[in-house]
Short mmCIF file of the C-alpha atoms (twelve columns), coordinates in Angstrom:
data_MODEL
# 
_entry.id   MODEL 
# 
loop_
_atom_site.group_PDB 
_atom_site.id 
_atom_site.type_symbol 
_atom_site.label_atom_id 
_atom_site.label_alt_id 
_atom_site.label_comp_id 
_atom_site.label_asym_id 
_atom_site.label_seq_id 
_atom_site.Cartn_x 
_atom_site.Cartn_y 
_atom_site.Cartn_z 
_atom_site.pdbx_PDB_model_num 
ATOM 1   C CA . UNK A 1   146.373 65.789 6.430  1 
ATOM 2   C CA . UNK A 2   145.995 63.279 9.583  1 
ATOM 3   C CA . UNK A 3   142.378 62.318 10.425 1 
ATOM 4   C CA . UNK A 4   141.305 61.575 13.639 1 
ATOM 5   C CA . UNK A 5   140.426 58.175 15.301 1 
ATOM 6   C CA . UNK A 6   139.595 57.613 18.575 1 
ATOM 7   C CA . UNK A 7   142.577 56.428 20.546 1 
ATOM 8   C CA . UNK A 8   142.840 54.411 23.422 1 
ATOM 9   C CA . UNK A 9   143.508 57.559 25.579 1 
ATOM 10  C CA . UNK A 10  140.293 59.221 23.976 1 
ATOM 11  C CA . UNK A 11  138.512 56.415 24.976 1 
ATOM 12  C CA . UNK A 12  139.641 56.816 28.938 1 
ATOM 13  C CA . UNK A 13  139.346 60.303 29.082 1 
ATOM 14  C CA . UNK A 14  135.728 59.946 27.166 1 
ATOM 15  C CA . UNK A 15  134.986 57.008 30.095 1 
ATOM 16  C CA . UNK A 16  136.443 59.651 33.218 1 
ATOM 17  C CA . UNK A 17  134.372 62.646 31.685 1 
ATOM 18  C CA . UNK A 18  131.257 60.790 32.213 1 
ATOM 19  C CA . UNK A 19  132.200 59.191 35.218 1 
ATOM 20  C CA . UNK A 20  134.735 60.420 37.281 1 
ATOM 21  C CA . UNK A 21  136.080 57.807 39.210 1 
ATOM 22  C CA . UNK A 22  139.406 57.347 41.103 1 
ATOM 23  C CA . UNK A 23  139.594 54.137 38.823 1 
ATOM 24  C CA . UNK A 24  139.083 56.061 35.825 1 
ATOM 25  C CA . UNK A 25  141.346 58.924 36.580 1 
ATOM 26  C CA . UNK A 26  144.315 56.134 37.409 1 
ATOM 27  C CA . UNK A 27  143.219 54.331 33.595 1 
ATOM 28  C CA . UNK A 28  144.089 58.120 32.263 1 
ATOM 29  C CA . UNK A 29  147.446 58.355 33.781 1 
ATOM 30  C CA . UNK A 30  148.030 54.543 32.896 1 
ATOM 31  C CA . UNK A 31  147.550 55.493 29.055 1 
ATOM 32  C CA . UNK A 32  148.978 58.703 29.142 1 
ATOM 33  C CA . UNK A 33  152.052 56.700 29.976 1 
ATOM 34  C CA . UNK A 34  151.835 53.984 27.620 1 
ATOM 35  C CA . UNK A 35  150.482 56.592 24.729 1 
ATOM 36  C CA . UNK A 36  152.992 58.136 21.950 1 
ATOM 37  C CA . UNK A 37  152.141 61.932 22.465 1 
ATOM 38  C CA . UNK A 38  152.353 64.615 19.866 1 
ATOM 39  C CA . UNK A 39  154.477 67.572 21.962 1 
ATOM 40  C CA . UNK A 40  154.707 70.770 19.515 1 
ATOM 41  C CA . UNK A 41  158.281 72.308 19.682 1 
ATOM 42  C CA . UNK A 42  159.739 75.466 20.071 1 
ATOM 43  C CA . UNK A 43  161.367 76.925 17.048 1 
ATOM 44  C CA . UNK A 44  164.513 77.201 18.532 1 
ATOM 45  C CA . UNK A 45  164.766 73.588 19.311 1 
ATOM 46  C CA . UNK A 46  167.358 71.850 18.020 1 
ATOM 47  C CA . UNK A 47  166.924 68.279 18.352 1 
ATOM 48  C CA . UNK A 48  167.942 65.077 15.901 1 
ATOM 49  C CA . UNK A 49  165.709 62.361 14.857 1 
ATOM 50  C CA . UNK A 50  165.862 59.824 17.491 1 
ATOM 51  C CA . UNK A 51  167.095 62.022 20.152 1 
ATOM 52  C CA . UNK A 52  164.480 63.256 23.265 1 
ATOM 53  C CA . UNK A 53  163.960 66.731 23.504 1 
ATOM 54  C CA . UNK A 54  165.105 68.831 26.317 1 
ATOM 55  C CA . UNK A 55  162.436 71.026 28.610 1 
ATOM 56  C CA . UNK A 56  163.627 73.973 27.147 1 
ATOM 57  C CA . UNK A 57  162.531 72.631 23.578 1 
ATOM 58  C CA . UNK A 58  158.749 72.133 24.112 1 
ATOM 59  C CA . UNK A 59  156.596 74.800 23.524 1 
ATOM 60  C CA . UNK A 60  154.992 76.103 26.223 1 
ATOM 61  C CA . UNK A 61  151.549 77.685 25.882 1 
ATOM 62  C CA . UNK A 62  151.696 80.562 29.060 1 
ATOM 63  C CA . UNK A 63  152.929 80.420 32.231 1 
ATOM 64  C CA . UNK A 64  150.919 81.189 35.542 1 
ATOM 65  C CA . UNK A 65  150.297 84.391 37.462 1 
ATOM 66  C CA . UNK A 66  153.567 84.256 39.305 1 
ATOM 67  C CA . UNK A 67  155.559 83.876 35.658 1 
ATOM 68  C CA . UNK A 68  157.152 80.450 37.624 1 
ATOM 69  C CA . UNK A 69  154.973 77.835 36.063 1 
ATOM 70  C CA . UNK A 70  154.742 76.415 32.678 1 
ATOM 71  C CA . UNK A 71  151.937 75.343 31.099 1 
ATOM 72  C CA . UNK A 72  152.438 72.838 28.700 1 
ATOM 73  C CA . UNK A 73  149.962 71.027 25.749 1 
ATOM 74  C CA . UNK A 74  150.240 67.278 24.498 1 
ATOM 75  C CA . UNK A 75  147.968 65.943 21.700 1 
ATOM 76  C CA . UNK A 76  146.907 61.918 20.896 1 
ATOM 77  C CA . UNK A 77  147.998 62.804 17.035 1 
ATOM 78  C CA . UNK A 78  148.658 65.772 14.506 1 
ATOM 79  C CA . UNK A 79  145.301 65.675 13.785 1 
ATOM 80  C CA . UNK A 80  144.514 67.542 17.354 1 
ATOM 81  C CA . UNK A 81  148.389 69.744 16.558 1 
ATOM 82  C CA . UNK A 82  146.788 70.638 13.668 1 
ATOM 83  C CA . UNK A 83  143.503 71.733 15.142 1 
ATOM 84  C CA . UNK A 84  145.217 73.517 18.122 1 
ATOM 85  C CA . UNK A 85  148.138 75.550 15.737 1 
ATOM 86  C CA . UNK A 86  146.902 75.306 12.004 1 
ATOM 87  C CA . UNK A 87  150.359 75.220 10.940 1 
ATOM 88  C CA . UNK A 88  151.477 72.386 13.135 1 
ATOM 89  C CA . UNK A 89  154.632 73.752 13.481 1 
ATOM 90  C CA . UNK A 90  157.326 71.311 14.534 1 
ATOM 91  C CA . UNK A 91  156.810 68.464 17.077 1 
ATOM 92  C CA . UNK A 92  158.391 65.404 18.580 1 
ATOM 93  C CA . UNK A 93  156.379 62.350 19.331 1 
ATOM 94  C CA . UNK A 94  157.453 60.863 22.764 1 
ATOM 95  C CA . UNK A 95  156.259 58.162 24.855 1 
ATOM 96  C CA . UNK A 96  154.591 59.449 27.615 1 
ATOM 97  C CA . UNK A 97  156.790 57.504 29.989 1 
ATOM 98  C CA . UNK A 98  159.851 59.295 28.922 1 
ATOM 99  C CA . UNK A 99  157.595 62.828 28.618 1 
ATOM 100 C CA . UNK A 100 156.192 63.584 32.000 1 
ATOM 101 C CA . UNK A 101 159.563 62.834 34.179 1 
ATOM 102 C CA . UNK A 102 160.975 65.669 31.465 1 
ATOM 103 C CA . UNK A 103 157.346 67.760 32.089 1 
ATOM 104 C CA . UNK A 104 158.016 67.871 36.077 1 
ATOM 105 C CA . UNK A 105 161.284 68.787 35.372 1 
ATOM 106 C CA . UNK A 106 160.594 71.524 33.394 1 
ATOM 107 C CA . UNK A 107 158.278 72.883 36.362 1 
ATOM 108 C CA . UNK A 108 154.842 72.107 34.625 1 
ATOM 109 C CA . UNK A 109 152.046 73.477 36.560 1 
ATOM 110 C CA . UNK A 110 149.500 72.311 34.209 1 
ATOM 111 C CA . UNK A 111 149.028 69.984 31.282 1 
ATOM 112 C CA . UNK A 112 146.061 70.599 28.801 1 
ATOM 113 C CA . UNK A 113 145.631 67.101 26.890 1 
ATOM 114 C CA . UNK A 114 144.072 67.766 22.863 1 
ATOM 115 C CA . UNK A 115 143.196 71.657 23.325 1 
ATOM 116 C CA . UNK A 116 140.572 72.231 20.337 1 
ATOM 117 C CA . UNK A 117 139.782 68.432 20.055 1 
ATOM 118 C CA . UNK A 118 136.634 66.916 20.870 1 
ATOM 119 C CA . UNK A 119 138.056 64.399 23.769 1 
ATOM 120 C CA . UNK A 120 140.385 66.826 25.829 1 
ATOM 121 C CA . UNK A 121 141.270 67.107 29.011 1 
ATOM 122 C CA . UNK A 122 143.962 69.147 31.800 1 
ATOM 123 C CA . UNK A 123 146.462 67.994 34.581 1 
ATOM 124 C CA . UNK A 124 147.958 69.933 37.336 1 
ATOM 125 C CA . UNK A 125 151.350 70.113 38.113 1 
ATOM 126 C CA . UNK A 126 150.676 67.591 40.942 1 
ATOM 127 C CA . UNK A 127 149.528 65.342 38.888 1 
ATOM 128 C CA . UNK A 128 152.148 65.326 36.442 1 
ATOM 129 C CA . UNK A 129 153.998 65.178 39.322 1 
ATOM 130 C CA . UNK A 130 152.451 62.061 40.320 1 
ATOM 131 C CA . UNK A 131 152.852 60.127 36.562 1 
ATOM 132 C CA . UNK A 132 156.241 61.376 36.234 1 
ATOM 133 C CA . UNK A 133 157.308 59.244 39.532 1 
ATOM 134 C CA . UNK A 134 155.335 56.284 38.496 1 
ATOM 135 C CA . UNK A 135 157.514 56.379 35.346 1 
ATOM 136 C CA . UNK A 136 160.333 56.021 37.414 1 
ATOM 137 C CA . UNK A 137 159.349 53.829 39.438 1 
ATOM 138 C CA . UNK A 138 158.483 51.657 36.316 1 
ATOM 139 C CA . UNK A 139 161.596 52.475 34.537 1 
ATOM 140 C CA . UNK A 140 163.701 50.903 37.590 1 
ATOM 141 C CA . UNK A 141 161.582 47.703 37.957 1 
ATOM 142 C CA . UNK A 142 162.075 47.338 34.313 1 
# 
C-alpha cells in the first residue's frame, strides 16, 4: 500500500490554507497543472494504457441541485484514492494540464482536491474554468 509524502501541491495548498493570498491561490493552480493527479474511474471506462480518458470515464462523486453539474475528485497519490474509496477502484494518472481542459469540458462545477486526506482542498467550476484555459494557452505557446 502507497504511503503518503507531502507533495509539492500539499505544500501550496498547506501555504494558501494559512494564508490566503491571490499569490498563493495562483501557486495552487500553477501546481495543479504541473502535478500528475490520481483521477478514480468509472467502471465502465474503457481506456488503454497510454491513452487519456474521456469525461464520460471519470468518476464523478454527485452532481448539483439542478442534476447539470458534475462534481468531480482528484487526489496527489493512491495513498489519498485509497483513503477516499478503500478499494481504490480503478484510476488514471493524468497531468493536470491535460485534466482540467477535459474537467471544463465535462461541465465540472466543482473540484474537491484529496477528500479524506489531511492537505485537501475544493475548486469551483470557474475556477477550473480558469486553469483549463491557462492550459491552453500554455499548450499553444509550447
Amino acid at each position: 500500500m502507497p504511503t503518503p509524502t507531502e507533495s509539492f501541491l500539499d505544500t501550496k495548498m498547506r501555504r494558501l490554507a494559512s494564508e490566503p493570498t491571490e499569490r498563493n491561490r495562483f501557486a495552487v493552480y500553477t501546481a495543479l497543472l504541473n502535478a500528475e493527479l490520481v483521477v478514480p474511474l468509472t467502471p465502465e471506462a474503457k481506456i488503454e494504457a497510454g491513452y487519456l480518458p474521456m469525461a464520460h470515464d471519470l468518476a464523478c462523486e454527485t452532481s448539483d441541485e439542478t442534476g447539470e453539474g458534475r462534481v468531480f475528485v482528484v487526489f496527489g497519490d493512491d495513498f489519498g484514492l485509497v483513503r477516499w474509496r478503500v478499494n481504490g477502484g480503478r484510476r488514471a494518472r493524468i497531468k493536470g494540464a491535460l485534466l482540467f481542459p477535459i474537467l471544463a469540458d465535462a461541465g465540472c462545477v466543482m473540484l474537491r482536491i484529496n477528500p479524506k486526506s489531511g492537505v485537501g482542498g475544493m475548486l469551483y467550476g470557474h475556477e477550473v474554468q480558469t486553469i483549463a484555459e491557462a492550459a491552453l494557452r500554455r499548450s499553444v505557446l509550447s
